[in-house]
N, C-alpha and C positions, 0 to 999 in steps of 0.2 A: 436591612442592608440592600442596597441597589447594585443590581449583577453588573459586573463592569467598573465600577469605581474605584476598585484598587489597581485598574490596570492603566494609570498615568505614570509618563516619565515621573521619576523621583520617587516611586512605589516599590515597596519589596517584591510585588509582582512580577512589575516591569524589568526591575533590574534580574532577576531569575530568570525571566526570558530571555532577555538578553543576550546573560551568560550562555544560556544552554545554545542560541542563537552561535553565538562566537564560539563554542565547544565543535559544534558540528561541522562551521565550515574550514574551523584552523587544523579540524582532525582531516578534511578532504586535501585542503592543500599540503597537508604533511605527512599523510600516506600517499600522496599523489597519483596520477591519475591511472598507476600500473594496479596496485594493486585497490583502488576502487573499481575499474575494469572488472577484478577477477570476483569482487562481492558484486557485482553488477548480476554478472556471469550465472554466478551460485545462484542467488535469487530468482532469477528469471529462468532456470534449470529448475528449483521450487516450486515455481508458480506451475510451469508444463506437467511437474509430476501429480500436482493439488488437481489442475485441470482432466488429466488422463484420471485419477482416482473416481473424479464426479463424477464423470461422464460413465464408467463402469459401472459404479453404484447406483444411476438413472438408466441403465437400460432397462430393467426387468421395468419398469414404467412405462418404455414408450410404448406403442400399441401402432401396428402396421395400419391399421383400418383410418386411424386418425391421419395418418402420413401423406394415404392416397387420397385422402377425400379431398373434395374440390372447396374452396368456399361460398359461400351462399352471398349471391348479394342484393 
């Protein structure tokens, strides 16, 4: 089988994409753009608390000595 080949118009593939293609944007225009706003919002509130997590869990790693040194060139 060659990777790609069932991904032509007229493939069950294609037309699956498609659908899910025209699922996602007829669900944006018809929750409109208030309440895609407010998942915008969520997620990117997600992302800040994933970010603040990392960052905590990577202190005991960082090492002052590395921070101040100069680099070599």
């Amino acid at each position: 089988m060659i990777p790609g080949r069932d991904n032509y118009p007229g493939s069950n593939r294609f037309a699956t994409s498609v659908f899910i293609f025209t699922l996602v944007i007829g669900s944006v225009v018809t929750l409109g753009t208030g309440s895609v706003d407010i998942i915008n919002r969520s997620l990117f509130t997600l992302k800040l608390i994933a970010l603040v997590i990392i960052l905590v869990l990577l202190m005991p790693k960082v090492s002052l000595d590395y921070l101040l040194e100069l680099p070599v060139h």
